[in-house]
Short mmCIF file of the C-alpha atoms (twelve columns), coordinates in Angstrom:
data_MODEL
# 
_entry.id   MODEL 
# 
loop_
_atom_site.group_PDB 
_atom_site.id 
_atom_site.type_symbol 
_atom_site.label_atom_id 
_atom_site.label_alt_id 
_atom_site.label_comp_id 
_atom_site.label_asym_id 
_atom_site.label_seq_id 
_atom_site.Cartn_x 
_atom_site.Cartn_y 
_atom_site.Cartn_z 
_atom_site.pdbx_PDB_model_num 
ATOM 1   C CA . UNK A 1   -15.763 -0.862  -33.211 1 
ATOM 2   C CA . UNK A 2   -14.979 -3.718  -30.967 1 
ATOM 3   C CA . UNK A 3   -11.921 -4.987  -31.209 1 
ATOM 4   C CA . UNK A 4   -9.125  -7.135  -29.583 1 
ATOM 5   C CA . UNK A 5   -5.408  -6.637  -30.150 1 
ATOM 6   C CA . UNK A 6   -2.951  -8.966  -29.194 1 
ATOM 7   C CA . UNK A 7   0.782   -7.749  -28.987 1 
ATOM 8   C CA . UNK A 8   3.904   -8.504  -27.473 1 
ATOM 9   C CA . UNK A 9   5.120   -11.714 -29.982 1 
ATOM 10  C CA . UNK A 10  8.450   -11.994 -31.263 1 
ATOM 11  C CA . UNK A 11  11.275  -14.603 -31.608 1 
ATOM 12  C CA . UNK A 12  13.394  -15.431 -28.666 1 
ATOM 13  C CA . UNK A 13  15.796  -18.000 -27.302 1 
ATOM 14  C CA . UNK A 14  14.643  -21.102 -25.406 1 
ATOM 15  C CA . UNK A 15  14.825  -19.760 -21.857 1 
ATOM 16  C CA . UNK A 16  14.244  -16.538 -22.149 1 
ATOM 17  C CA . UNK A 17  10.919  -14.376 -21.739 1 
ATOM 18  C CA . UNK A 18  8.357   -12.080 -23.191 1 
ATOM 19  C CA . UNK A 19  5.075   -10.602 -22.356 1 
ATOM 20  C CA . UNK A 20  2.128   -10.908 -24.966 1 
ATOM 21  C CA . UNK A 21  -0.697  -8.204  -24.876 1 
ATOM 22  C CA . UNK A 22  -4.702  -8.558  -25.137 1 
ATOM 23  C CA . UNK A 23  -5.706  -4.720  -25.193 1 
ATOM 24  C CA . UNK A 24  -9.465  -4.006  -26.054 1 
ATOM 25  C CA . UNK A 25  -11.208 -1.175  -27.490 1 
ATOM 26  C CA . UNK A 26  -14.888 -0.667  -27.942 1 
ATOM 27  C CA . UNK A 27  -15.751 -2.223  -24.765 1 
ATOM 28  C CA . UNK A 28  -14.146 -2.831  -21.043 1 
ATOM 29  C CA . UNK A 29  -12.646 -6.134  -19.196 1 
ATOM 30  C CA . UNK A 30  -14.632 -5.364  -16.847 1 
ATOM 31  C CA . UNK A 31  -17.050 -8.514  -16.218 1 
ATOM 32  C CA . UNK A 32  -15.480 -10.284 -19.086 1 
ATOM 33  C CA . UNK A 33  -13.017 -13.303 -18.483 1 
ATOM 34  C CA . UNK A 34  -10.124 -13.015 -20.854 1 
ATOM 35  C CA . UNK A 35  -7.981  -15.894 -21.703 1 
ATOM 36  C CA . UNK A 36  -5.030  -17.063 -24.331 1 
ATOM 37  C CA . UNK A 37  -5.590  -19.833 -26.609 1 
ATOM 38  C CA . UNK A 38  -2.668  -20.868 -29.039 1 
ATOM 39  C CA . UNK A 39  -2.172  -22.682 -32.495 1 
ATOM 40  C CA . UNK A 40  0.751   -24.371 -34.278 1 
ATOM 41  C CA . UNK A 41  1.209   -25.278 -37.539 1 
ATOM 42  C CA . UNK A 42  0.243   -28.994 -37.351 1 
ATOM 43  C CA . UNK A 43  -0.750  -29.127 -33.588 1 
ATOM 44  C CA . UNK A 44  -4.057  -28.894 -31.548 1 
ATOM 45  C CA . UNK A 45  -5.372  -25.733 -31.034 1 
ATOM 46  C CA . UNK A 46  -4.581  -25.013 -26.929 1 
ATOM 47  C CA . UNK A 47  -6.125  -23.180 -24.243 1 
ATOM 48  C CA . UNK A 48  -3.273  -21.947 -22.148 1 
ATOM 49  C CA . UNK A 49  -4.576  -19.633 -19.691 1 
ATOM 50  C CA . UNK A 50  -7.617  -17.518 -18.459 1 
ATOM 51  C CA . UNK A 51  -8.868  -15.188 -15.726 1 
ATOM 52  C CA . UNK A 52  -12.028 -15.276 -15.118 1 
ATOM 53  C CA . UNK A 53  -14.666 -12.177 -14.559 1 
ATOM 54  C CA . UNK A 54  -13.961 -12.647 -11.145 1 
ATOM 55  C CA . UNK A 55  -10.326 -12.722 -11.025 1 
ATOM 56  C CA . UNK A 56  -9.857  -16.413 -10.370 1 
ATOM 57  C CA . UNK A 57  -7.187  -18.296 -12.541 1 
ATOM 58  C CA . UNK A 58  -6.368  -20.978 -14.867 1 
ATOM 59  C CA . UNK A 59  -2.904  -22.354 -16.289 1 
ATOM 60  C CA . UNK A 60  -2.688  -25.379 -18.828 1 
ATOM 61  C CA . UNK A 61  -0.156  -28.055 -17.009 1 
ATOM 62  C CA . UNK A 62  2.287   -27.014 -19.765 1 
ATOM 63  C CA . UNK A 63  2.624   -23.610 -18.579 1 
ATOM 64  C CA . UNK A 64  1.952   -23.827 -15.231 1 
ATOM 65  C CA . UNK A 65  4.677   -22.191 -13.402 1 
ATOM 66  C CA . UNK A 66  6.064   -20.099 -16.557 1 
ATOM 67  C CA . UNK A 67  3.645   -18.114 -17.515 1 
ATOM 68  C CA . UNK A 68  1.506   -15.814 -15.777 1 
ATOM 69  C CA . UNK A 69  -1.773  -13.979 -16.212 1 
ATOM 70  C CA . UNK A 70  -3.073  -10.387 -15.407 1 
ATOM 71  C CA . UNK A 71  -5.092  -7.681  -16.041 1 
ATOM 72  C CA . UNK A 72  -4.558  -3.816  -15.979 1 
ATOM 73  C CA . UNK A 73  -7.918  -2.645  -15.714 1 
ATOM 74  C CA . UNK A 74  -6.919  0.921   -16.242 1 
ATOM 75  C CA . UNK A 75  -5.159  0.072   -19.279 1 
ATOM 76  C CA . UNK A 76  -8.257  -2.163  -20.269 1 
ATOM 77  C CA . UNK A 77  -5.272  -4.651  -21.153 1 
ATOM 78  C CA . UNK A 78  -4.750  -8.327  -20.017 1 
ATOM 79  C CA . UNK A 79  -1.051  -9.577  -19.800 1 
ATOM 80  C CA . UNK A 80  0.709   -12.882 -20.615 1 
ATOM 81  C CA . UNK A 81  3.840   -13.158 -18.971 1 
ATOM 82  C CA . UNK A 82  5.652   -15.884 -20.491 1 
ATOM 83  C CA . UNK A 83  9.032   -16.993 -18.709 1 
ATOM 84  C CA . UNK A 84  11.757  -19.971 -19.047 1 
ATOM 85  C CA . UNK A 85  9.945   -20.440 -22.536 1 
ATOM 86  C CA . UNK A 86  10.282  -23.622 -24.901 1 
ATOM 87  C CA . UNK A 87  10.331  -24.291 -28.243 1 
ATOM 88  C CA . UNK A 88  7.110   -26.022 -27.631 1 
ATOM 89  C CA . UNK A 89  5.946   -22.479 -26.631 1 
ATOM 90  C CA . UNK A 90  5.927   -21.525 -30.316 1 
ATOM 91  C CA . UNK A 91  2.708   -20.556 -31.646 1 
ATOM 92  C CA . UNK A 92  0.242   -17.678 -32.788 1 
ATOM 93  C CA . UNK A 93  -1.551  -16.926 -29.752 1 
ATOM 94  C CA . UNK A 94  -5.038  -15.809 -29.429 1 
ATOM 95  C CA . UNK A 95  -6.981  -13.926 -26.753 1 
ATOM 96  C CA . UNK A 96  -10.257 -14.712 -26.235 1 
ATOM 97  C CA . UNK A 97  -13.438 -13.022 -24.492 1 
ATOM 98  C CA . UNK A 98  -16.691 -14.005 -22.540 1 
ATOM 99  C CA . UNK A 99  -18.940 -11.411 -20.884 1 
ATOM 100 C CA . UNK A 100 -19.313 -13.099 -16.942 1 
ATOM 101 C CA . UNK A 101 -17.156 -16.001 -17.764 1 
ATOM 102 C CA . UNK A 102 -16.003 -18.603 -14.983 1 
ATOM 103 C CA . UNK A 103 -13.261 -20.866 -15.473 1 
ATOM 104 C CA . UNK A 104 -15.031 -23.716 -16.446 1 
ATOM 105 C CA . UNK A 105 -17.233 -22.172 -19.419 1 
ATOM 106 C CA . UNK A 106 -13.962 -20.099 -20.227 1 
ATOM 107 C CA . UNK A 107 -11.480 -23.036 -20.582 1 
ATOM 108 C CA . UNK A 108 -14.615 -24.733 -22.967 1 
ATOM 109 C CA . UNK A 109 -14.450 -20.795 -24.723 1 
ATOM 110 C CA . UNK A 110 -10.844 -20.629 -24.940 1 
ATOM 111 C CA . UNK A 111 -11.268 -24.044 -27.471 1 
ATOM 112 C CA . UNK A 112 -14.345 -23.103 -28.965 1 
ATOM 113 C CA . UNK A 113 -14.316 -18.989 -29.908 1 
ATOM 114 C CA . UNK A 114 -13.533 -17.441 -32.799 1 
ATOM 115 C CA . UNK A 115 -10.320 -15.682 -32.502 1 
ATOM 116 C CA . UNK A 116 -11.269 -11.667 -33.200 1 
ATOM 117 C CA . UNK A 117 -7.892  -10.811 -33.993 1 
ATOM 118 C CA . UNK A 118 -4.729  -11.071 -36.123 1 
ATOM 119 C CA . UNK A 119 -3.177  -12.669 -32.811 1 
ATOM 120 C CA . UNK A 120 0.715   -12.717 -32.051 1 
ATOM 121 C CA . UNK A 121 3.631   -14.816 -33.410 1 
ATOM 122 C CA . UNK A 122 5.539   -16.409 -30.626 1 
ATOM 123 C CA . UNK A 123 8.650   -18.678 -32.071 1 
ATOM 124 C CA . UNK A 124 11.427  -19.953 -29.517 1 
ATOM 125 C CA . UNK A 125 14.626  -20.808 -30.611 1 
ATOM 126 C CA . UNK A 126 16.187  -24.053 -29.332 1 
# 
């Protein structure tokens, strides 16, 4: 079965950090782009960051310089570092996958897709 499994939410203090999880099963990263979209009660869904199938990188402007995107491709696992966080931050968040995606057709995928799973509950304290 292919599957995506986000991990790695949790409530935390303004300021302070956690890593989210996007591990897949049923298939490999490898020449997919993997990205994190998020969604608040209320708000506009949000594409917040991506790596493309080649390895390049995206940040929205409200993350940019917080959070921080990888991929263990050993661990078939992407990463979402998320540091200095905001209540702003707070959010399910939602990976996201597309088989030889750039970072233009990713950032349009990272609106657009379906979520595939449950995603992860991110909630910052103030």
């Amino acid at each position: 079965e292919v599957q995506l499994v986000e991990s790695g939410g949790g409530l935390v203090q303004a300021g302070g950090s956690l890593r989210l999880s996007c591990a897949a099963s049923g298939f490999t990263f490898d020449d997919y782009a993997v990205g994190w979209f998020r969604q608040a009660p209320g708000k506009e869904r949000e594409g917040v960051s991506c790596i493309s199938s080649d390895g390049h990188k995206y940040y929205a402007d409200s993350v940019k310089g917080r959070f921080t995107i990888s991929s263990d491709n050993a661990k078939n696992t992407v990463y979402l570092q998320m540091n200095s966080l905001k209540p702003e931050d707070t959010a399910v968040y939602y990976c996201v996958v597309e088989k030889f995606g750039s970072i233009p057709t990713m950032i349009r995928t990272l609106y657009e897709e379906d979520a595939w799973g449950q995603g992860t509950q991110v909630t910052v304290s103030s």
